[in-house]
Every structure is written in structure tokens, then in C-alpha cells.
N, C-alpha and C positions, 0 to 999 in steps of 0.2 A: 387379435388386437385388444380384447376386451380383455385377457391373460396381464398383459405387457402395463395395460394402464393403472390395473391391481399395482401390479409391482413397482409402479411409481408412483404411486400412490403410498405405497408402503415405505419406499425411502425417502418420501419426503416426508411421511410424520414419522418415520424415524430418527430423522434428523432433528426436527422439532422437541421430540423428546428429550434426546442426546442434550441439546442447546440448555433443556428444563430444568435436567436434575444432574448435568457433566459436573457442578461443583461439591451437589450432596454424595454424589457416587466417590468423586477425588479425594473425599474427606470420612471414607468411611473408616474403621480401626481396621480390616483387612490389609487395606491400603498404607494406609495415612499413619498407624499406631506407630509414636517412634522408638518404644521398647516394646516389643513383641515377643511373646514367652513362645520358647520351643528351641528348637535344634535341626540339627542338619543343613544340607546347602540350601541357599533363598531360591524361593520359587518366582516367577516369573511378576510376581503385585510387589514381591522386594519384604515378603515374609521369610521366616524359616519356614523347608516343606513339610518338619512335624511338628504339628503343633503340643503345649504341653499337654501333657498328661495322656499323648498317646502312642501306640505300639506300630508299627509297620505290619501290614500281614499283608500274603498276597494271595488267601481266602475273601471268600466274599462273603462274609457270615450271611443267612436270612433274617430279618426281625420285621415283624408284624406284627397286628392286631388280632392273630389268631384265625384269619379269616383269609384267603386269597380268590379275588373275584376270578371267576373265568368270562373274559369279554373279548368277545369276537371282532374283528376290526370292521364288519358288517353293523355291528350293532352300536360303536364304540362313538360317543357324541364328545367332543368339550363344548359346556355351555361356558361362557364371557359375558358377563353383564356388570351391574351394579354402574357405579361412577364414573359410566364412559358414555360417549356420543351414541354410538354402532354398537347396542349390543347385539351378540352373536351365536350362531351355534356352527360348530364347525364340524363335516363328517370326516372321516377315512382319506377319500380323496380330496376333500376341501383341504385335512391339514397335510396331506403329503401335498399339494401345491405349492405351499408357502417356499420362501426359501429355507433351501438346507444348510443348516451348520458344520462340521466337523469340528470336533476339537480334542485337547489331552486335556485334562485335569483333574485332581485328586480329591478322594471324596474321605469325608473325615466321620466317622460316625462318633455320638456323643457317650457311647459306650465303649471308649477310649481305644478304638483300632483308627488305623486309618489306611486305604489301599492308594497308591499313588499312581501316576500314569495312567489314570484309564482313558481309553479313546471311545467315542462317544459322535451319534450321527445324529440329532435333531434339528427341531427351529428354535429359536432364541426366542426367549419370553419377551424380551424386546420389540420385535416383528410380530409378536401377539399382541403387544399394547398398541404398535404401530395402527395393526388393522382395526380395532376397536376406537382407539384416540381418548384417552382418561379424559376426565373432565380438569380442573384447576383446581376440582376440590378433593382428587384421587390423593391416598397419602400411601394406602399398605394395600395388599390382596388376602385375600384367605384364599386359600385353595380348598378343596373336598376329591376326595379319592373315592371310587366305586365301592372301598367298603365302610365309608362312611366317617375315612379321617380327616380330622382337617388340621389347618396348619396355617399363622399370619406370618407375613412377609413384607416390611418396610418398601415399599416402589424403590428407593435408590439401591437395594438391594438387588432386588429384582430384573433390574433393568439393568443389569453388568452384563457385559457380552457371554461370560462364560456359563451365563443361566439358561439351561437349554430346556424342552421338555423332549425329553430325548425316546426313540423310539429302537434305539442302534445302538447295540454298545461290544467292543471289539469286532464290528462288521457283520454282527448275526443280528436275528431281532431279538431285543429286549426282555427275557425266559422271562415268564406270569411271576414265578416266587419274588422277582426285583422289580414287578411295578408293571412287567411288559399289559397290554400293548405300549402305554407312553407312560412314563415318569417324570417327576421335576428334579431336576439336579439342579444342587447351591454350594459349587465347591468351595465359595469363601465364609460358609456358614454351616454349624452341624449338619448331620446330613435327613433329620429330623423336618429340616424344612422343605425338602422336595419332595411333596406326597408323591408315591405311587397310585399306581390304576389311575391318572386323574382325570377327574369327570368334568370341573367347575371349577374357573378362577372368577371370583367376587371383588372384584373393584371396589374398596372401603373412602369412605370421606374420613375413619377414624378406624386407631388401632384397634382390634380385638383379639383375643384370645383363641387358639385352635385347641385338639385335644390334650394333648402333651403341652402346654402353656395352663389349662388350665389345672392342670395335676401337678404342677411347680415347676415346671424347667422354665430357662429363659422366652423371654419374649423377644431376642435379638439375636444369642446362639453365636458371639464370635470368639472361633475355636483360636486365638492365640490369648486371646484373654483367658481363659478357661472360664468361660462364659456360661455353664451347664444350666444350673437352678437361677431361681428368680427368686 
């Protein structure tokens, strides 16, 4: 019982949310851009699915901070706080509770590949703001990864269904070198913006800067604009 009322509890300030930010999400340049640089067939937001300035490969390069934590799904916490009602720490079992998403989408990295189609098993960052509930004054997130990256993210960015923090990807678990045990995935934004290993999403009342933001690249990252540098 106490399971069932979580979870309606969860769609109802999902929906809340949805109702918050459905117009800043509608109006993002993923979406909404009406000349959108790139090529090939439109993808499913009504983009082209390459965006410019990038290659198709159906490698999965690795890039990192030179560091790759080893975190045990025993040991593996996300803390949630900052600018929310309920802040939180969630374990192993706590996030494997939540609902699960499947999805396809393409991940675009800013170092101009992009792999397309990938399938993908997590919970929507959404169903993470859900359980938490921002405050009014919530605007962007930072995230922090176990080895210490971190990365800002706009909330209507954030809060698109195809934002997962995914733990599953082509049906295996998540290999360490790409983030495993859980990563963020931003398939309408470089792919810069989904820390791996992640540890911490920080609920901001204002934008800030992550690692790679504050070494020049964009503070917003949208791959049809060729959005790279700031």
C-alpha cells in the first residue's frame, strides 16, 4: 500500500510539473527552432537526426576526466536537495523502485560524432523532480558525478521525457567506462550535459556554471544550433 501511494504521489506532482514548465519545454530550440542546422531524416522533436557539424559513427568513443570511479551498486547514493521541498538521498534499491522508462534516442557528443538509435532503460529525471517537488524558485540543476564533474542544466530542459538517468543501455547494465552504474542522458543537448557515475543533482534557484561551462563551452549546448563554445 505504502508502494502504490509513492507512486501517486509521483504522478501527481508529475503532472504538476508537466502543467509548470509544458510551455518553456514547447518552446525550447530542440523543438521549437524553425530553421534547424543539420541533415538527414527528422527525428521524432521535428529536427534533422544529424545535427551540424556531426559524423554518424556506430562506436561509442569513451571520454572522460581521466578518472573512472569504481562504485558498487551497494555503495552507489544519489543525493537531491537544493531548491526542493523533500530533499533526498536515494539508494540502489530506492532508485530501482521508481518507475522505469525505456526509450531510443540519440546521443550527440560535442566532439562532433553522434551515435543514433541507442535504447536505453532508466527513470526520467522528471519522476526525480516528481519525488523531490522544486520549489517556484527552482530554475536549472547542476549535477556532480563520483569523479567529481559537474554539469548545469535549464529545468525545462531537464524535465523532457527523454531525460533519463539511465542505468541500462542496449538491455545490459551500463559498462563503468560510460557512467555505469547510472548516468544522465540529454539527447536534445550535447551529450556533455549528462554526467556520468552521478552522485548529486542540486536544485539551483540560479544558473551556474559546471566543469566544461566553466572552461568555455556553452552554458545551454543545443546541437542544431552548433551551440559548442560560449
Amino acid at each position: 500500500m505504502e508502494e502504490n501511494n509513492k507512486l501517486d504521489r509521483i504522478i501527481e506532482a508529475r503532472m504538476k510539473l508537466k502543467e509548470r514548465f509544458e510551455e518553456k519545454i514547447k518552446n525550447t530550440p530542440s523543438i521549437a527552432d524553425a530553421r534547424p542546422q543539420g541533415h538527414g531524416e527528422t527525428n521524432r522533436h521535428g529536427m534533422p537526426q544529424v545535427p551540424v557539424g556531426q559524423t554518424v559513427t556506430a562506436k561509442w568513443p569513451v571520454l572522460d576526466l581521466g578518472y573512472q570511479p569504481n562504485v558498487t551498486l551497494d555503495r552507489w547514493r544519489l543525493y537531491i536537495d537544493g531548491e526542493v521541498e523533500h530533499p533526498m538521498v536515494l539508494t540502489w534499491d530506492d532508485f530501482m523502485a521508481l518507475p522505469q522508462t525505456e526509450d531510443v534516442s540519440d546521443f550527440h557528443c560535442v566532439t562532433t560524432w553522434s551515435k543514433l538509435d541507442m535504447s536505453w532503460i532508466g527513470v526520467r529525471l522528471m519522476d526525480i523532480a516528481a519525488l523531490v517537488q522544486p520549489k517556484e524558485t527552482a530554475t536549472h540543476l547542476m549535477c556532480y558525478g563520483y569523479d567529481t564533474y559537474t554539469t548545469n542544466v535549464s529545468l525545462e530542459e531537464a524535465l523532457k521525457p527523454d531525460v533519463l538517468l539511465a542505468h541500462t543501455v542496449y538491455g545490459e547494465p551500463l559498462p563503468k567506462e560510460h557512467g555505469g552504474p547510472v548516468r544522465m542522458i540529454t539527447p536534445q543537448l550535447y551529450a556533455w550535459k549528462g554526467s556520468k557515475w552521478i552522485k548529486r543533482i542540486e536544485f539551483l534557484s540560479k544558473n551556474k556554471r559546471g566543469f566544461w561551462e566553466e572552461r568555455g563551452y556553452s552554458n545551454t549546448a543545443y546541437p542544431w544550433r552548433n551551440d559548442r563554445y560560449s
